[in-house]
matplotlib code that plots the C-alpha trace (Angstrom):
import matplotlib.pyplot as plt

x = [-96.8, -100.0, -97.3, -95.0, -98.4, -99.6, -95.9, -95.8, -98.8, -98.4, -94.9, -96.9, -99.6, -97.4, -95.6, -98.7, -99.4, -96.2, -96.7, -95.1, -91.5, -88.5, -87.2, -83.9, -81.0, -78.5, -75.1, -72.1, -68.8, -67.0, -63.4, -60.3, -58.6, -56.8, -53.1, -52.7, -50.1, -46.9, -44.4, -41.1, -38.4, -35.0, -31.6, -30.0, -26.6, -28.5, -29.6, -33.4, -33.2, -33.7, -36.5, -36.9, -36.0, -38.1, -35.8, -35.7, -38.0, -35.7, -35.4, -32.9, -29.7, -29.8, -27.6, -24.0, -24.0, -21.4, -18.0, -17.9, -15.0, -13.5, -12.9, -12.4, -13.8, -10.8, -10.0, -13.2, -12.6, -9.0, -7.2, -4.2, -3.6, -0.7, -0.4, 2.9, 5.0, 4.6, 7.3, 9.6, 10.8, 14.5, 16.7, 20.7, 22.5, 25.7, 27.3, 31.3, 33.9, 37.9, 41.1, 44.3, 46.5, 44.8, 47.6, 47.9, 44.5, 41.7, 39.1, 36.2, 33.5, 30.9, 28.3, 25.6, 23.0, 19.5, 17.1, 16.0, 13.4, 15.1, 18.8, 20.4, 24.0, 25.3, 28.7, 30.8, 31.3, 28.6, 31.2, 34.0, 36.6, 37.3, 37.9, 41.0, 42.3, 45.5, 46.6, 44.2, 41.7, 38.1, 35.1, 31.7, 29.0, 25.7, 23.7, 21.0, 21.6, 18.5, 15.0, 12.1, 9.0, 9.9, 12.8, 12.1, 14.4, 17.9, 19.6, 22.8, 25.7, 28.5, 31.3, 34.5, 36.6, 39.8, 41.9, 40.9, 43.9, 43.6, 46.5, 44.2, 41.2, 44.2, 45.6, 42.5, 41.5, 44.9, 44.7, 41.3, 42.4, 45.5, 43.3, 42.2, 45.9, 46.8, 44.3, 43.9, 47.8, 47.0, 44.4, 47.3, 48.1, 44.5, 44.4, 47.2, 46.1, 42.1, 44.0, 45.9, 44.8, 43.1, 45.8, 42.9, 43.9, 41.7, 42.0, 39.4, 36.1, 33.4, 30.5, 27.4, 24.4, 21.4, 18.9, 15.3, 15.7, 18.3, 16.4, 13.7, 15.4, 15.9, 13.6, 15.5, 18.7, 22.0, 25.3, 28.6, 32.0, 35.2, 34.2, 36.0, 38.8, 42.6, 42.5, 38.8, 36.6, 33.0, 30.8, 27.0, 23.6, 20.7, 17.3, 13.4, 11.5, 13.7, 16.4, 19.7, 21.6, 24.7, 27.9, 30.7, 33.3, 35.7, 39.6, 41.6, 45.0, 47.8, 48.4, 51.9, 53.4, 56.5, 58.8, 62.0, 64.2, 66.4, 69.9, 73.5, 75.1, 72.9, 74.1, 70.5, 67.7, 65.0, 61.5, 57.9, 55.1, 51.9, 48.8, 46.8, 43.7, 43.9, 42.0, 43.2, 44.4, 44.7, 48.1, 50.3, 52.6, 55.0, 57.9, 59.5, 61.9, 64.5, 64.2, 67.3, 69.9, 71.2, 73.6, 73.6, 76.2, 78.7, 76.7, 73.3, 71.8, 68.0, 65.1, 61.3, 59.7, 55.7, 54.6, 51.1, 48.6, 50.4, 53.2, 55.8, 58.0, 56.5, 58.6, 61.8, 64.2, 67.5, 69.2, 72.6, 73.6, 70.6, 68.4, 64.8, 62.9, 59.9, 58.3, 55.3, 53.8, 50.5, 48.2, 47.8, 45.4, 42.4, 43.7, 45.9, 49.4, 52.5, 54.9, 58.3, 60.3, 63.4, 67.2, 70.3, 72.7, 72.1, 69.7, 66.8, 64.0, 61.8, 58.2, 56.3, 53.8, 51.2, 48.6, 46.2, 46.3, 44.7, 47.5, 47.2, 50.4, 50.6, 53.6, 57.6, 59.4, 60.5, 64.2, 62.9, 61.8, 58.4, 55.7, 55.7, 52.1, 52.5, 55.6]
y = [76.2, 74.6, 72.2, 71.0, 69.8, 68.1, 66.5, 65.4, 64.2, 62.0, 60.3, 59.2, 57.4, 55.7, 54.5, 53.2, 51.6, 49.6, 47.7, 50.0, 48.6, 51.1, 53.1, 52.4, 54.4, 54.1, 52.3, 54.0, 52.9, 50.8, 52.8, 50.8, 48.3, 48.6, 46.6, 44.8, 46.1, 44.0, 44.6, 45.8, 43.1, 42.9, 44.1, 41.1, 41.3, 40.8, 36.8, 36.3, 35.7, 32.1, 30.8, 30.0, 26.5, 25.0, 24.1, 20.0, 18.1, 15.7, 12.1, 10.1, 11.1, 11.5, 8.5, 10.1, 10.8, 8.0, 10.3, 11.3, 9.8, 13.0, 13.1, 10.3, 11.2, 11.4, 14.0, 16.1, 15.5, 15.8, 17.0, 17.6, 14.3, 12.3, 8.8, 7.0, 4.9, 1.1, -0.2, -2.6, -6.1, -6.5, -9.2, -9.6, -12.9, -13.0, -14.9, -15.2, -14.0, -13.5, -12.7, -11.0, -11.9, -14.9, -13.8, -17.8, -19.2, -20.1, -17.0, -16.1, -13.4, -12.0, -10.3, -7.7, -6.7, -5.0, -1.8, -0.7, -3.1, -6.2, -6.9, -10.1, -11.9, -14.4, -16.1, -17.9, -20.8, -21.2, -23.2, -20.7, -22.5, -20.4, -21.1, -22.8, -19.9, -19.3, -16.2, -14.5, -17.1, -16.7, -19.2, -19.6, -18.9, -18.3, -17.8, -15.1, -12.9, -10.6, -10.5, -8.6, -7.5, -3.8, -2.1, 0.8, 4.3, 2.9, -0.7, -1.2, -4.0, -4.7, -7.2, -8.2, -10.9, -12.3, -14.9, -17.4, -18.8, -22.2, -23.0, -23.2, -25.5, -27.8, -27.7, -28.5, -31.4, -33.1, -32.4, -33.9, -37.2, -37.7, -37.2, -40.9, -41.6, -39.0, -38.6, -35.0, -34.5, -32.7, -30.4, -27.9, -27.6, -27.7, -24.5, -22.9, -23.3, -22.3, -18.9, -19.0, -15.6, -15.8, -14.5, -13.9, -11.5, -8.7, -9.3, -7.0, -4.9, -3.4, -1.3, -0.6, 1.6, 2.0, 5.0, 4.8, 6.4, 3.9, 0.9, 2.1, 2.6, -1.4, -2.4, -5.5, -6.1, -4.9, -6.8, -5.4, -7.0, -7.0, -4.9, -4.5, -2.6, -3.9, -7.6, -8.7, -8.8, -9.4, -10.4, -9.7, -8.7, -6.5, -7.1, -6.4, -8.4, -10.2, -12.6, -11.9, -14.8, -16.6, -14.7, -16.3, -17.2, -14.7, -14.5, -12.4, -11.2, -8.9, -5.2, -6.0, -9.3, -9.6, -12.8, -14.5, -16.1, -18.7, -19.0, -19.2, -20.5, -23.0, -23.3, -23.4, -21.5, -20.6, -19.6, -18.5, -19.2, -16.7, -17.1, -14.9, -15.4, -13.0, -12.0, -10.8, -7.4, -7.1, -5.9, -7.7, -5.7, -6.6, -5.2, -6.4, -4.5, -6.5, -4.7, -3.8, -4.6, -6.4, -9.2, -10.0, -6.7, -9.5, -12.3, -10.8, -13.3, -12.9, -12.2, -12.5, -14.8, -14.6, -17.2, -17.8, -20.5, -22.9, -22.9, -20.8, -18.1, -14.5, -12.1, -12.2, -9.9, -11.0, -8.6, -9.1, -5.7, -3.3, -4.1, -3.9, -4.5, -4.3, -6.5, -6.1, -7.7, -7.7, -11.1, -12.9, -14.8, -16.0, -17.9, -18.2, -16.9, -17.7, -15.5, -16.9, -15.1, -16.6, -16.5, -18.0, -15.3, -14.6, -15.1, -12.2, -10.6, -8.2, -6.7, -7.4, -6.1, -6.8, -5.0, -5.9, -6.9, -10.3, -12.8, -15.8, -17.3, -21.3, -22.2, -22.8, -25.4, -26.6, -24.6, -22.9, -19.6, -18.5, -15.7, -14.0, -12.5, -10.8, -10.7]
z = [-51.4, -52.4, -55.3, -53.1, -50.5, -53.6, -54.0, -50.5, -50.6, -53.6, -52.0, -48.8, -51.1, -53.2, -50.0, -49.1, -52.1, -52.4, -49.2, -46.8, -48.4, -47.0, -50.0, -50.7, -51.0, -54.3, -53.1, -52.7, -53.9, -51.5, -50.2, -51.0, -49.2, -45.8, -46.0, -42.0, -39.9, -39.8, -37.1, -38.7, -39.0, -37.3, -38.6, -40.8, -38.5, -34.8, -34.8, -33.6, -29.8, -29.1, -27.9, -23.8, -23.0, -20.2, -17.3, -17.6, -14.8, -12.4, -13.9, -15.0, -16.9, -20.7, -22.3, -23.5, -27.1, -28.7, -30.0, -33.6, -35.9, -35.7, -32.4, -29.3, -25.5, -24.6, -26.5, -25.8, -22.1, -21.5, -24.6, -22.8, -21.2, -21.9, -21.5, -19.4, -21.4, -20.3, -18.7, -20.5, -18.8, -19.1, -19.6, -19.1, -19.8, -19.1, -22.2, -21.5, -18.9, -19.7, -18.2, -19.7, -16.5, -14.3, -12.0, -10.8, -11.9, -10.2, -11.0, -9.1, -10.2, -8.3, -10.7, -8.4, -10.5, -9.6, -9.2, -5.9, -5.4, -7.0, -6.4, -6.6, -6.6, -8.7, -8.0, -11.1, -10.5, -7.6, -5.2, -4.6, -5.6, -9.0, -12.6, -13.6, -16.2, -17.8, -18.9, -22.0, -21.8, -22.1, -20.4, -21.7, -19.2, -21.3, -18.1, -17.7, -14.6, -14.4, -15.3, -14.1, -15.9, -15.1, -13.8, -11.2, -11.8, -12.9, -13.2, -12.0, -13.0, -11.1, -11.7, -9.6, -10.1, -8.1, -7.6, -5.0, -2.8, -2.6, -0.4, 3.1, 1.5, 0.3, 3.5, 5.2, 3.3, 3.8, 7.5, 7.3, 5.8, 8.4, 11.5, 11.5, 11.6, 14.1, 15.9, 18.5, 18.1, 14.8, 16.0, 16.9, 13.4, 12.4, 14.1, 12.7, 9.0, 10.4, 11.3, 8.1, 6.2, 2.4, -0.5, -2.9, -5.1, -7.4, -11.1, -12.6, -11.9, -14.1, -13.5, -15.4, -14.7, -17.5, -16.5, -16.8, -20.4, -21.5, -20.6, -22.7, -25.6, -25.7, -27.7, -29.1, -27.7, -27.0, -26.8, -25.0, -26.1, -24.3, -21.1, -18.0, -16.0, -15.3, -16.4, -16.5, -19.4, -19.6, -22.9, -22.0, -23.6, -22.4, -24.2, -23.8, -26.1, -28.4, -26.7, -29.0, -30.1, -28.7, -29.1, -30.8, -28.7, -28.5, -28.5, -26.0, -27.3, -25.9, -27.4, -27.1, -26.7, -24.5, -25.4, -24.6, -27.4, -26.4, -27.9, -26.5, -24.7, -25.4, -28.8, -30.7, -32.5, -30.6, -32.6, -31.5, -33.9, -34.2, -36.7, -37.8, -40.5, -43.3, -46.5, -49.7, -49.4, -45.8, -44.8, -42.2, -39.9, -37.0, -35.2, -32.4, -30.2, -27.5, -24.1, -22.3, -20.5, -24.3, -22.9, -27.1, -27.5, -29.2, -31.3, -32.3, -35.3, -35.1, -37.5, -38.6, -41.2, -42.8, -44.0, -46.6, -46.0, -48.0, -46.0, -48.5, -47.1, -48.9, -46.2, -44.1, -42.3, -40.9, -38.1, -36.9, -35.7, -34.8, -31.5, -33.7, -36.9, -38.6, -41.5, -43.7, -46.3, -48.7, -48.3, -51.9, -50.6, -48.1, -45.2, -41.9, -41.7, -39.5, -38.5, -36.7, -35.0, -34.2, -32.7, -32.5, -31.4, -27.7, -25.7, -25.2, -24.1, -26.2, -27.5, -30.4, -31.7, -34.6, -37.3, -37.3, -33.8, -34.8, -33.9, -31.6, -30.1, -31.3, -29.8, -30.0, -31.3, -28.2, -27.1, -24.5, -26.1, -24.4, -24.4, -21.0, -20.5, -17.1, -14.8]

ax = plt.figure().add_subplot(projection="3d")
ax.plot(x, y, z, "-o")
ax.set_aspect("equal")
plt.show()
């Protein structure tokens, strides 16, 4: 006991003695490090959830984002908008008129031609007094009918031509001119031929209607040749944007051509002359058939005759005995043809009939034989 005094008692002194400085205590070794905590991360597959977007503050509207090339507004807007054709302005001239039978002459058309909110009527020739047209004859007119910058729903074309009796106008004007000589004593009569009824008489109709596909599937033009019911015909063209050119002037000619061929007992030939213009190749046909009652039963002498373009006899057939024939022959060469038909037996009627159906009547040589075109 009386050591460990002595120890104690040497510690406090040497405390003393240094100043009263704290005794220190050996360090210790530092434990290790501590990693942060991190919060775990998301699965790969789920997306991070975006972040809040501030509702916008009132102010003016954004400035539209111009379209990418990819795409047009349009497109983004209404993708399933189809735009309306534009309409089309159509054109009709009407370029030539014809008749097969003029049954006496003067010929008067009235064209009606319009849609529902444009219709208009054209008379040819504008004074009603009618063309003066023999039989298969055809008139140039070259006029343009209808026009509008668009047509609404369907266009319709009608056509109707007649023979306008001139009898009462002629009879008026003569009146007219003898009133100064007999005064009011004529006025009786003047009545009498006011009263007097008009013999016009229908030659032909024709009737067109274009719907609002057809018209517009015109892009150019369209051109309609030799149109018309009974004994009219019409040559006329239809365009939108490009104005076709003139037609030719065309040729009207019978299927069949019904004759008469003079002969006895007037003692001479009788002939009828047709041409036709023929190429190299091209293969000429005719027969020709007399139409009954035969008063020839005792003298029959009759025949056909082709001729080339330089006048030289390449076909003939001579018939004494039967009531029809038939002729063909080959073309040699480029040019127009005449074919005669001719009689000097007795006199008669009959049908012919070409192929190609190409052949114009030119005449007779002056007997009396004649083409009769319509009874």
């Amino acid at each position: 006991m009386h050591k460990i005094g002595i120890v104690r008692f040497l510690l406090v002194a040497l405390v003393l003695l240094s100043g009263c400085a704290p005794a220190t205590i050996p360090p210790q070794p530092l434990p290790p490090p501590v990693a942060p905590l991190q919060e775990p991360a998301p699965p790969a597959s789920v997306p991070p959830a975006p972040a809040p977007v501030p509702a916008p503050s009132p102010g003016p509207p954004a400035p539209a984002r111009p379209p990418t090339p990819e795409s047009t507004p349009s497109e983004e807007l209404e993708p399933s908008l189809e735009l309306e054709p534009q309409p089309l302005p159509i054109n009709i001239r009407l370029d030539y008129i014809g008749v097969k039978c003029a049954h006496g002459g003067n010929v008067q058309l009235v064209v009606v031609i319009g849609d529902k909110d444009n219709m208009g009527k054209y008379l040819f020739p504008p004074v009603e007094k009618g063309y003066p047209m023999s039989d298969y004859e055809t008139k140039k007119i070259g006029q343009e009918v209808f026009h509008a910058a668009s047509v609404k729903g369907s266009l319709k074309m009608s056509a109707l031509a007649y023979h306008r009796d001139q009898s009462k106008t002629e009879y008026l004007a003569l009146i007219k001119m003898m009133e100064w000589y007999y005064g009011d004593s004529i006025n009786m009569l003047k009545q009498l031929v006011l009263n007097m009824p008009e013999n016009d008489e229908l030659i032909g109709h024709y009737e067109r209607i274009w719907s609002e596909d057809e018209l517009r599937s015109i892009r150019q033009y369209k051109q309609y040749d030799e149109v018309g019911i009974d004994d009219l015909r019409l040559w006329f063209s239809i365009w939108s944007d490009i104005e076709p050119p003139p037609t030719s002037e065309p040729s009207l000619s019978p299927e069949k051509f019904k004759v008469f061929l003079a002969g006895y007992p007037l003692f001479y030939t009788g002939k009828l002359y047709f041409e036709g213009e023929m190429s190299t190749g091209d293969t000429i046909n005719i027969s020709v058939r007399q139409i009954p009652p035969y008063d020839n039963e005792v003298w029959r002498n009759w025949g056909v005759l082709i001729s080339d373009p330089q006048g030289k006899i390449v076909a003939s057939i001579t018939e004494k005995e039967l009531t029809s024939c038939s002729l063909s022959h080959t073309a040699k060469s480029d040019g127009f043809y005449i074919i005669t038909i001719w009689n000097s037996g007795y006199a008669f009627n009959a049908e012919v009939q070409f192929e190609p159906k190409e052949w114009n009547y030119i005449g007779n040589n002056g007997r009396g034989s004649r083409v009769i075109y319509c009874d």
